[in-house]
PDB file with one MODEL, atoms N, CA, C and O in Angstrom:
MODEL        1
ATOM      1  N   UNK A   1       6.577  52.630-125.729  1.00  0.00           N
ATOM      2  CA  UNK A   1       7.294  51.376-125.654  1.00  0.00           C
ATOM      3  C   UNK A   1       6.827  50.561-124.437  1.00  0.00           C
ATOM      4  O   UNK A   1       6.713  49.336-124.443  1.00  0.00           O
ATOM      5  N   UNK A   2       6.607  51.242-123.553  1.00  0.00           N
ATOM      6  CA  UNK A   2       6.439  50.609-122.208  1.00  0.00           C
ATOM      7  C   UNK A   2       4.443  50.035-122.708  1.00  0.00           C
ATOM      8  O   UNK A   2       4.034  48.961-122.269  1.00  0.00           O
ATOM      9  N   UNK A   3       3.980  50.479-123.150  1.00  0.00           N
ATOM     10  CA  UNK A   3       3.071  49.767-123.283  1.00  0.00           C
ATOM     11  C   UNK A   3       2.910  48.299-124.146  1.00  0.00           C
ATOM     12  O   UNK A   3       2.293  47.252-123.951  1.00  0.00           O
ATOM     13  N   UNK A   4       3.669  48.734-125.035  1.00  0.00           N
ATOM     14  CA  UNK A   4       3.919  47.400-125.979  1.00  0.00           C
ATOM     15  C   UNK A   4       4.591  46.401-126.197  1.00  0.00           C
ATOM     16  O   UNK A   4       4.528  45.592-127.123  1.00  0.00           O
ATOM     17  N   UNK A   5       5.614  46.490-124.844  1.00  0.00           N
ATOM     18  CA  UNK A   5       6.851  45.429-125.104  1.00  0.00           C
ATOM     19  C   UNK A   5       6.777  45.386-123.721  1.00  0.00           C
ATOM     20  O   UNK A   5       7.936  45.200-123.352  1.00  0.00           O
ATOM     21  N   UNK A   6       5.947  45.465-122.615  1.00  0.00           N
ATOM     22  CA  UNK A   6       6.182  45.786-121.232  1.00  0.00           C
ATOM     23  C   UNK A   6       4.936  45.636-120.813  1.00  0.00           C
ATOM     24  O   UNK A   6       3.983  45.762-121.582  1.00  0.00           O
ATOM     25  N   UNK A   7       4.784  45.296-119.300  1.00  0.00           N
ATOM     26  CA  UNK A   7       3.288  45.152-118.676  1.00  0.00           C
ATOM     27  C   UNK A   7       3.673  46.083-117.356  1.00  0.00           C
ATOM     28  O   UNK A   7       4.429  45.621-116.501  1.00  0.00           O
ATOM     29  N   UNK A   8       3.178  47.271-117.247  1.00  0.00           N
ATOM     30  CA  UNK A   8       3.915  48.610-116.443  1.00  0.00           C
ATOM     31  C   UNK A   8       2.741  48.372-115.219  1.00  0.00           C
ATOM     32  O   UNK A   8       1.521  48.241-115.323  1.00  0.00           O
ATOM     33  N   UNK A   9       3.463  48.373-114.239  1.00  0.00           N
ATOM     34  CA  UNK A   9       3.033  48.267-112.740  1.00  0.00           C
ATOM     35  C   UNK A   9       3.385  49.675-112.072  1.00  0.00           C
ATOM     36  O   UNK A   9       4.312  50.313-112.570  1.00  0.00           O
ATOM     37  N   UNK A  10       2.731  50.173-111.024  1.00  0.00           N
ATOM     38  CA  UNK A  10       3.479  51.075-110.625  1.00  0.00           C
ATOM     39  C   UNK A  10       3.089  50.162-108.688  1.00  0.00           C
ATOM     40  O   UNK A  10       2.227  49.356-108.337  1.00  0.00           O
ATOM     41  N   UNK A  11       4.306  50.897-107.884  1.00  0.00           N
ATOM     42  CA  UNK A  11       4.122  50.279-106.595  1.00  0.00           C
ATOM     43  C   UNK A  11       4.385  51.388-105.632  1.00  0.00           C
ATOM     44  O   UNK A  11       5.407  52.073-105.651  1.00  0.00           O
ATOM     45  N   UNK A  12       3.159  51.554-104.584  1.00  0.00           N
ATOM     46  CA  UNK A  12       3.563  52.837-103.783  1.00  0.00           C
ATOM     47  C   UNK A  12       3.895  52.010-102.453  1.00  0.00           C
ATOM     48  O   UNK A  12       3.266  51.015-102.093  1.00  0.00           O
ATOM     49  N   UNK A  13       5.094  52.636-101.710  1.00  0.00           N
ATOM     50  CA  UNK A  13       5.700  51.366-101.059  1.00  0.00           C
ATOM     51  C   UNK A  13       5.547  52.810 -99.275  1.00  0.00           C
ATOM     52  O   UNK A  13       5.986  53.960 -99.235  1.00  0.00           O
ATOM     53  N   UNK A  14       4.938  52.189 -98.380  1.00  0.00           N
ATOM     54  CA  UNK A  14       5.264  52.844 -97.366  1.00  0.00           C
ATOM     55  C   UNK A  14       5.815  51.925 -96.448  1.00  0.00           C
ATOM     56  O   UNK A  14       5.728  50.699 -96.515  1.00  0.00           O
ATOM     57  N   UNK A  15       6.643  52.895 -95.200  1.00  0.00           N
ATOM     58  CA  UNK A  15       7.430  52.089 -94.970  1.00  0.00           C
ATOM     59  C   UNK A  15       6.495  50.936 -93.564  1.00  0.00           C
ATOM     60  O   UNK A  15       5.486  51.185 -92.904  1.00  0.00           O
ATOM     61  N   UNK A  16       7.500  49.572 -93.577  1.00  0.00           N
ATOM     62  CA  UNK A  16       7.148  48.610 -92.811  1.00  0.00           C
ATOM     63  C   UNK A  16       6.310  48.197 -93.428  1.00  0.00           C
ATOM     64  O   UNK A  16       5.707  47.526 -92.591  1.00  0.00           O
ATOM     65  N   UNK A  17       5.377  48.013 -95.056  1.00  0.00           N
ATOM     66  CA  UNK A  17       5.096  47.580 -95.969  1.00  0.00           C
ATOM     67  C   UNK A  17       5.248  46.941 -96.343  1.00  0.00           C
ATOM     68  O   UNK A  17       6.471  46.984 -96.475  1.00  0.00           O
ATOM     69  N   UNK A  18       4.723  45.599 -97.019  1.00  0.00           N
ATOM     70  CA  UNK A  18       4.598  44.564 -97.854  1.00  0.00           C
ATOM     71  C   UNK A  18       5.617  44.940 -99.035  1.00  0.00           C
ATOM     72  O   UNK A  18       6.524  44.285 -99.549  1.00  0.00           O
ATOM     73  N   UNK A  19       5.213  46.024 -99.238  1.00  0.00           N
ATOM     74  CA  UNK A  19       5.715  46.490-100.875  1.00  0.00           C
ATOM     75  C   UNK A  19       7.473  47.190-100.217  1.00  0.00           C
ATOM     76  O   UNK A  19       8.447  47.354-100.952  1.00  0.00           O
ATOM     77  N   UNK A  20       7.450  47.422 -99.042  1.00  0.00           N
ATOM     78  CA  UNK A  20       8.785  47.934 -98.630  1.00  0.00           C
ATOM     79  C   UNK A  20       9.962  46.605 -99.047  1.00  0.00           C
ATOM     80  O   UNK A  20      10.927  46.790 -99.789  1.00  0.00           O
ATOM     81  N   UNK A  21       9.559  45.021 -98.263  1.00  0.00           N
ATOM     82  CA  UNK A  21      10.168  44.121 -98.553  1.00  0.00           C
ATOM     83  C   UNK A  21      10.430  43.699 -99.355  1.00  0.00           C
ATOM     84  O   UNK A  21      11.447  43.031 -99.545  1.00  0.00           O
ATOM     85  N   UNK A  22       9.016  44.131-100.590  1.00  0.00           N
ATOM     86  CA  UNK A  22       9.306  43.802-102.132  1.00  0.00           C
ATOM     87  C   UNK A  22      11.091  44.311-102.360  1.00  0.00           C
ATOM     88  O   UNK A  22      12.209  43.805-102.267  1.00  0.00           O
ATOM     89  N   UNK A  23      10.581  45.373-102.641  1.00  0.00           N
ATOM     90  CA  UNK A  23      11.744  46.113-102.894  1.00  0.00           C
ATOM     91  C   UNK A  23      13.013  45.967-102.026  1.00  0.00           C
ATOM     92  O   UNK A  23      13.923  46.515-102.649  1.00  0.00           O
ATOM     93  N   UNK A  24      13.480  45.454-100.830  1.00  0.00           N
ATOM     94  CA  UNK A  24      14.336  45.065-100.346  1.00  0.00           C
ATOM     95  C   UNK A  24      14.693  43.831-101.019  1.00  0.00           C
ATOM     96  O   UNK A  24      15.825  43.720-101.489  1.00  0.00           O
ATOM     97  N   UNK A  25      13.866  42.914-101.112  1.00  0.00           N
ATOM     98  CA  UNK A  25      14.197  41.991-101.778  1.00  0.00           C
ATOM     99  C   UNK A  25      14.821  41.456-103.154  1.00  0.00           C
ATOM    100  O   UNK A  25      15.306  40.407-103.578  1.00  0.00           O
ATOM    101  N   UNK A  26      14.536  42.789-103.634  1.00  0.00           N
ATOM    102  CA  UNK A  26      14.848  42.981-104.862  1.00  0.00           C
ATOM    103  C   UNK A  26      16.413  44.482-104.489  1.00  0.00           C
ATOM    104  O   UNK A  26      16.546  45.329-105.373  1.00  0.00           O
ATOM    105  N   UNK A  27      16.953  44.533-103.766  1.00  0.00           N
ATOM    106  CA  UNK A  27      18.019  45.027-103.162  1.00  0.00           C
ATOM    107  C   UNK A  27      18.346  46.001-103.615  1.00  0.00           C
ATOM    108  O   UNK A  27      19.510  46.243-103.933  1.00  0.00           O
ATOM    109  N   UNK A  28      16.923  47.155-103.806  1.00  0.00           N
ATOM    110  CA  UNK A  28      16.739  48.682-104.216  1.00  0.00           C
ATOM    111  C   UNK A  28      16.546  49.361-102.381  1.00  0.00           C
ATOM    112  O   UNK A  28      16.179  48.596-101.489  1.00  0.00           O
ATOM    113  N   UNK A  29      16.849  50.787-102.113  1.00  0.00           N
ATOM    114  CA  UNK A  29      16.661  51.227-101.406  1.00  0.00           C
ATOM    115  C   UNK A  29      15.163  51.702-101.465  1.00  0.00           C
ATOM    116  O   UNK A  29      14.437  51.578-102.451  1.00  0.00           O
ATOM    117  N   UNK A  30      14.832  52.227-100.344  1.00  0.00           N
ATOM    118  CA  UNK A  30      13.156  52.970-100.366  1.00  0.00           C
ATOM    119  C   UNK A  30      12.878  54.353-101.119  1.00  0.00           C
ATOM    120  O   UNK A  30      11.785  54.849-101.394  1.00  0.00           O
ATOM    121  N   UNK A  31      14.582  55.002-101.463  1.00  0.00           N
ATOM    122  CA  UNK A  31      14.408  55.994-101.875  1.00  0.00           C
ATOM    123  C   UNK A  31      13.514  56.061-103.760  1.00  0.00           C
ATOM    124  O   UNK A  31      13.893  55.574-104.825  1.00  0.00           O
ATOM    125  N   UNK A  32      12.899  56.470-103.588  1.00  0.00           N
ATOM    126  CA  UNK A  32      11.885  56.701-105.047  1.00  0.00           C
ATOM    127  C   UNK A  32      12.368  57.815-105.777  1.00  0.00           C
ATOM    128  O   UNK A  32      13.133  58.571-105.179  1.00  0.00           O
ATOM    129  N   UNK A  33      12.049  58.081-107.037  1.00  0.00           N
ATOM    130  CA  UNK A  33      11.462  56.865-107.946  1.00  0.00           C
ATOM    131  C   UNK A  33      12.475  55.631-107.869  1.00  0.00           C
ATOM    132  O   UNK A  33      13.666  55.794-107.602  1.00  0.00           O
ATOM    133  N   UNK A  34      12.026  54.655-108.069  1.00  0.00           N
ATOM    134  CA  UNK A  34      13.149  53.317-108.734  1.00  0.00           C
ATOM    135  C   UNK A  34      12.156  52.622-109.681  1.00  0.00           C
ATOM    136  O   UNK A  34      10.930  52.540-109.601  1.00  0.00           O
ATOM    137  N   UNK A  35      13.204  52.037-110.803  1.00  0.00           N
ATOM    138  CA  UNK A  35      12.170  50.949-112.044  1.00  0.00           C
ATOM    139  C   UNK A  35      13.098  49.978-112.225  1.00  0.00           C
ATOM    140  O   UNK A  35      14.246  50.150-112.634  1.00  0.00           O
ATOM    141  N   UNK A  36      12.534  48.852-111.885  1.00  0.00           N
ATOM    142  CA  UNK A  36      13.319  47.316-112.282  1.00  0.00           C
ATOM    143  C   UNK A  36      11.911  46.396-113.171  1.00  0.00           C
ATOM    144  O   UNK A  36      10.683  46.321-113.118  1.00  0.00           O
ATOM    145  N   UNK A  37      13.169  45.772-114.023  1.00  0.00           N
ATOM    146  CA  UNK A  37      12.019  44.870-114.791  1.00  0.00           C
ATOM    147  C   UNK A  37      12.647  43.409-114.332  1.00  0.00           C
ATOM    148  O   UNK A  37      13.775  42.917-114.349  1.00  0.00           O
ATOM    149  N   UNK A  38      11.086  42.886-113.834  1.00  0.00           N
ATOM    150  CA  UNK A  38      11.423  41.766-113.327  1.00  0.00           C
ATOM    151  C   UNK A  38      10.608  40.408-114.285  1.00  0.00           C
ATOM    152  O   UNK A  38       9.872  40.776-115.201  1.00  0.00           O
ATOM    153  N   UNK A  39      10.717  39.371-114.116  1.00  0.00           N
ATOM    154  CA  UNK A  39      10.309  37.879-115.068  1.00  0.00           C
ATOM    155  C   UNK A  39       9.172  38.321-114.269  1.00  0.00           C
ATOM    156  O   UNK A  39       8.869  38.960-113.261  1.00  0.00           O
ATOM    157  N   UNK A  40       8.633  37.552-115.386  1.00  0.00           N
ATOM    158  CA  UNK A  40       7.184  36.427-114.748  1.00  0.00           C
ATOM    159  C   UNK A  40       7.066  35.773-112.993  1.00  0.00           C
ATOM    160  O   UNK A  40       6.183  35.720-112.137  1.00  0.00           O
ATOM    161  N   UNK A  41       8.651  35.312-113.115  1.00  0.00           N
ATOM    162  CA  UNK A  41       8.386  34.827-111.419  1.00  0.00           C
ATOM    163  C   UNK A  41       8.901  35.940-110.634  1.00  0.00           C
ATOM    164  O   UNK A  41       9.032  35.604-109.457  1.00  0.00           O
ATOM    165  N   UNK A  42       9.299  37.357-110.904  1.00  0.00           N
ATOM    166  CA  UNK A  42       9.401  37.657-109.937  1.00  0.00           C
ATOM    167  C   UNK A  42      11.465  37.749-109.783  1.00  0.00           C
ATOM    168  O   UNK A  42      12.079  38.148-108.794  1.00  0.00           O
ATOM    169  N   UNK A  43      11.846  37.427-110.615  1.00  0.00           N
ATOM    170  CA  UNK A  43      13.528  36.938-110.743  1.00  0.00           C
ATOM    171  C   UNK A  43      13.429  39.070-111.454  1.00  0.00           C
ATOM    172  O   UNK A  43      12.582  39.634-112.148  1.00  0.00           O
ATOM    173  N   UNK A  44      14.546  39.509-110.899  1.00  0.00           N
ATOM    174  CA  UNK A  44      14.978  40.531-111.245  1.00  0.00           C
ATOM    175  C   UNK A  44      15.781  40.194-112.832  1.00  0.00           C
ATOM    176  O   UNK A  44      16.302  39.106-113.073  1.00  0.00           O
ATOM    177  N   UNK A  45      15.753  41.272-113.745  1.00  0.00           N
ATOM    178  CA  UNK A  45      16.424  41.527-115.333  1.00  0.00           C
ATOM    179  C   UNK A  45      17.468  42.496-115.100  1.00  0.00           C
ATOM    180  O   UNK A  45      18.684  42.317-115.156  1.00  0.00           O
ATOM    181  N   UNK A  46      16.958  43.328-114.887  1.00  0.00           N
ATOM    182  CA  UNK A  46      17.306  44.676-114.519  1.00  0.00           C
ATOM    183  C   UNK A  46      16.735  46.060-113.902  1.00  0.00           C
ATOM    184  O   UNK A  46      15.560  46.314-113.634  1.00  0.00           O
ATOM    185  N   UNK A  47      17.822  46.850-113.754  1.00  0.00           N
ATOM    186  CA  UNK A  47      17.038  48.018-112.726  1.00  0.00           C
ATOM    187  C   UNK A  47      17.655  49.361-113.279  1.00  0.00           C
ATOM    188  O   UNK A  47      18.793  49.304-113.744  1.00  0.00           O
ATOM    189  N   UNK A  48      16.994  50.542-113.261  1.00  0.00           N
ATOM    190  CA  UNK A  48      17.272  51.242-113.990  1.00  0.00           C
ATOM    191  C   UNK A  48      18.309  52.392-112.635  1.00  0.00           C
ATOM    192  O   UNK A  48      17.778  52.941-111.670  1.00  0.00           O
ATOM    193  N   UNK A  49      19.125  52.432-112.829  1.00  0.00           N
ATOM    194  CA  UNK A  49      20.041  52.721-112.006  1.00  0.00           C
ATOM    195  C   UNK A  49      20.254  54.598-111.493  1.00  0.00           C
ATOM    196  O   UNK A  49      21.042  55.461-111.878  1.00  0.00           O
ATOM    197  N   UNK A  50      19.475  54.604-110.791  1.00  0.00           N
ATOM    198  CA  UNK A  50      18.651  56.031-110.411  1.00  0.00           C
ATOM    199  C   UNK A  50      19.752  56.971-110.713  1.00  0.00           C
ATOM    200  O   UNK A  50      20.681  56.502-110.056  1.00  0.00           O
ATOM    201  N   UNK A  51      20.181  57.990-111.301  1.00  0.00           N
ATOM    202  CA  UNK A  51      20.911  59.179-110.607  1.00  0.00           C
ATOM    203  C   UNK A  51      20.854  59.746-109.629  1.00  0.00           C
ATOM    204  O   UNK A  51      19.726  59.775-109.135  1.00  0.00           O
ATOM    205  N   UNK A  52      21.903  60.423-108.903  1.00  0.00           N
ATOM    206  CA  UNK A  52      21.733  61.229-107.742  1.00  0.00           C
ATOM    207  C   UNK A  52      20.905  62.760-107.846  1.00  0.00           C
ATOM    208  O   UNK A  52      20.659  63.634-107.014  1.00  0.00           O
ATOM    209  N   UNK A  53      20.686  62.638-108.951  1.00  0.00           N
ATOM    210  CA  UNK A  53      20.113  63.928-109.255  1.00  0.00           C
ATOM    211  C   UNK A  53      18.946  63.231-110.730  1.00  0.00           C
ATOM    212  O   UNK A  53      19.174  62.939-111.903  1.00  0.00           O
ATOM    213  N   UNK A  54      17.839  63.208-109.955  1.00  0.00           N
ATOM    214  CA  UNK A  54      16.508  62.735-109.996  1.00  0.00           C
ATOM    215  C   UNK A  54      16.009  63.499-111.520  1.00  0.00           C
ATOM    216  O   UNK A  54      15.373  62.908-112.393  1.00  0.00           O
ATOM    217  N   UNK A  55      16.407  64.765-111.585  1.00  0.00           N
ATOM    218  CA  UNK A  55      16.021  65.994-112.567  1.00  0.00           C
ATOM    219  C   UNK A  55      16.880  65.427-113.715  1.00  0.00           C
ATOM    220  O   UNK A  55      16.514  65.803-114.828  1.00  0.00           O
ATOM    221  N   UNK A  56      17.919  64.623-113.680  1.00  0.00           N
ATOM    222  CA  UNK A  56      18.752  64.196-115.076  1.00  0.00           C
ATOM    223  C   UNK A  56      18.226  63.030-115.833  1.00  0.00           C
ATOM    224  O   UNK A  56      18.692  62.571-116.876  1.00  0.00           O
ATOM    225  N   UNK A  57      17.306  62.660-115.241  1.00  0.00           N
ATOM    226  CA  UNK A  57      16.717  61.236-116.144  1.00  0.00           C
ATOM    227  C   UNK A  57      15.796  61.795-117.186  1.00  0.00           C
ATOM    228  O   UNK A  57      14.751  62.397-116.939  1.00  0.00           O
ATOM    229  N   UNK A  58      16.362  61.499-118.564  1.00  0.00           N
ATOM    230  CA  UNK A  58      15.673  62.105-119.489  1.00  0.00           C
ATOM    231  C   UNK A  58      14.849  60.954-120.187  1.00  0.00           C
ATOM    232  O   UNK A  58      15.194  59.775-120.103  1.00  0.00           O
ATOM    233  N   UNK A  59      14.034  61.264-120.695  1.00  0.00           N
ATOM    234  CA  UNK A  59      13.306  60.501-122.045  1.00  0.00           C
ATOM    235  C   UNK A  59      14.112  59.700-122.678  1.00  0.00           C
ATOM    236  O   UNK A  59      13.914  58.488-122.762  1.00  0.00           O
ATOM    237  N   UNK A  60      14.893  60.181-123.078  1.00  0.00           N
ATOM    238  CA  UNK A  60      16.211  59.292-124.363  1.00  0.00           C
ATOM    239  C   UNK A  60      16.961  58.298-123.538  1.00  0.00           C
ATOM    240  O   UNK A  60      17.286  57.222-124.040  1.00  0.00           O
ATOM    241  N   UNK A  61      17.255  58.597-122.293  1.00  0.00           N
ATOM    242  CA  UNK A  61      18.006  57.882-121.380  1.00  0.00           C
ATOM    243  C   UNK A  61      17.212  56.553-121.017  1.00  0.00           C
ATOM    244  O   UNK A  61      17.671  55.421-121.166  1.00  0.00           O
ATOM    245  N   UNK A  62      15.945  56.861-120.516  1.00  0.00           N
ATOM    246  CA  UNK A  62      15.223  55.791-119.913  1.00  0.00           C
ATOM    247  C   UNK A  62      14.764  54.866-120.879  1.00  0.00           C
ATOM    248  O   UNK A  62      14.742  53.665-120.613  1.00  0.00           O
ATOM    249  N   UNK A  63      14.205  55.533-122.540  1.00  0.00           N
ATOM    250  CA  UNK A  63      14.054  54.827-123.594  1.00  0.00           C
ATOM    251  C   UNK A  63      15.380  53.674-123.995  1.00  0.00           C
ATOM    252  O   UNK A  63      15.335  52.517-124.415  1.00  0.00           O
ATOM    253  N   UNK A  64      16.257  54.364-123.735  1.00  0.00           N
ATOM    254  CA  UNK A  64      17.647  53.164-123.981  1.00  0.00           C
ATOM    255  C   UNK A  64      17.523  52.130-123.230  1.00  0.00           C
ATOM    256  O   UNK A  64      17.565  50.973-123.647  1.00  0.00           O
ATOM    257  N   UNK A  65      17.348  52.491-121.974  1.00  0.00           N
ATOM    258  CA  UNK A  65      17.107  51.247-120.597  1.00  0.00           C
ATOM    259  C   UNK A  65      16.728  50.422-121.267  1.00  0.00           C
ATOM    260  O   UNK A  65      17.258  49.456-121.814  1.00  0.00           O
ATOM    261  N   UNK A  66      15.507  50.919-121.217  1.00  0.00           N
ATOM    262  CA  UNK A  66      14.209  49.425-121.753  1.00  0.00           C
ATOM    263  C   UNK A  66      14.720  49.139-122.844  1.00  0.00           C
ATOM    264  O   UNK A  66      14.406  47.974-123.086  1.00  0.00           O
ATOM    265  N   UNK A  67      15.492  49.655-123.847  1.00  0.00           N
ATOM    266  CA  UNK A  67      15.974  48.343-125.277  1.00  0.00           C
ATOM    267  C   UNK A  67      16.969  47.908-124.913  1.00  0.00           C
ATOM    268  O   UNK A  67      17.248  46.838-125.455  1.00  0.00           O
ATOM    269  N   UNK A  68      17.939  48.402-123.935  1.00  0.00           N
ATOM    270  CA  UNK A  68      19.398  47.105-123.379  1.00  0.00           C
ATOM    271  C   UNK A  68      18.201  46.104-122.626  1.00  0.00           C
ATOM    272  O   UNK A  68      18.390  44.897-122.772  1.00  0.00           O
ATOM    273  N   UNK A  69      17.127  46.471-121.924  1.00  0.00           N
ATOM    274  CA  UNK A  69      16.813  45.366-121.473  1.00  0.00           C
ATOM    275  C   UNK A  69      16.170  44.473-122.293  1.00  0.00           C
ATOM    276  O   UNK A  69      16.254  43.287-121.975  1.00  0.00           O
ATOM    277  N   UNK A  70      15.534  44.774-123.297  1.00  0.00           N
ATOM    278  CA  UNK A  70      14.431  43.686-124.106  1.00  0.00           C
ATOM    279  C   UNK A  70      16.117  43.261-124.732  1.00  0.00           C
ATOM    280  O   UNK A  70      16.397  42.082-124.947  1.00  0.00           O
ATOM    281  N   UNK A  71      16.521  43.708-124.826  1.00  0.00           N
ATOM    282  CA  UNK A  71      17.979  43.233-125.978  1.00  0.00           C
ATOM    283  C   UNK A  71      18.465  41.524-124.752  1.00  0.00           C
ATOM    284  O   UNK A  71      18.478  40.344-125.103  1.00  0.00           O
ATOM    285  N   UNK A  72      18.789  42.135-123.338  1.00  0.00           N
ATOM    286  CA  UNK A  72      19.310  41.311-122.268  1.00  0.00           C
ATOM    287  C   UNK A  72      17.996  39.828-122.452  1.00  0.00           C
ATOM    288  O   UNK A  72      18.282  38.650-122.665  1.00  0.00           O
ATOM    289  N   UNK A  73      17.030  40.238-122.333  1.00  0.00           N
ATOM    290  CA  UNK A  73      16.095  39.233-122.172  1.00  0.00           C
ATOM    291  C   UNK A  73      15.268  38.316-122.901  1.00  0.00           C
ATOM    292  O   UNK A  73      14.552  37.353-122.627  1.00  0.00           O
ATOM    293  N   UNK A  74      15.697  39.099-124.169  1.00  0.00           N
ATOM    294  CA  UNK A  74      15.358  37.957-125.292  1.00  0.00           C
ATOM    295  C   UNK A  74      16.578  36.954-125.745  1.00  0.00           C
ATOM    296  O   UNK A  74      17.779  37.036-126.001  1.00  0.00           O
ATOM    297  N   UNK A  75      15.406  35.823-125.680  1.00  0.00           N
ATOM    298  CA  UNK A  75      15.844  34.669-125.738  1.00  0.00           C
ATOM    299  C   UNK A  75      16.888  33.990-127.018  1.00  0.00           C
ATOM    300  O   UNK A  75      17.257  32.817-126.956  1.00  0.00           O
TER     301      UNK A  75
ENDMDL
END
């Protein structure tokens, strides 16, 4: 899915980083993994809302994400 309905970036963010502020800016912590889908400009959609326990994010779970989001963002 992520290939076909999605343009997948990945961002390795160290800290005092360019890519650190990204992500502040976008008002995620530094802690990783995190996935937000953002517009064209850069305007946040959504963010996939980490668990505290990193080991529970399943396949089926994250697959849902991305269709509430194409669902949120189509026009």
């Amino acid at each position: 899915m992520l290939n076909e309905k999605f343009i997948y970036t990945e961002m390795w963010v160290e800290s005092g980083s360019e890519g650190e502020s990204v992500l502040k800016a976008l008002k995620f912590s530094t802690a990783l993994p995190q996935y937000a889908i953002v517009d064209a400009d850069g305007n946040l959609i959504s963010r996939y809302e980490r668990p505290t326990n990193v080991a529970s994010m399943t396949p089926d779970g994250f697959a849902s994400y991305l269709e509430d989001t194409l669902k949120k963002a189509a026009p």
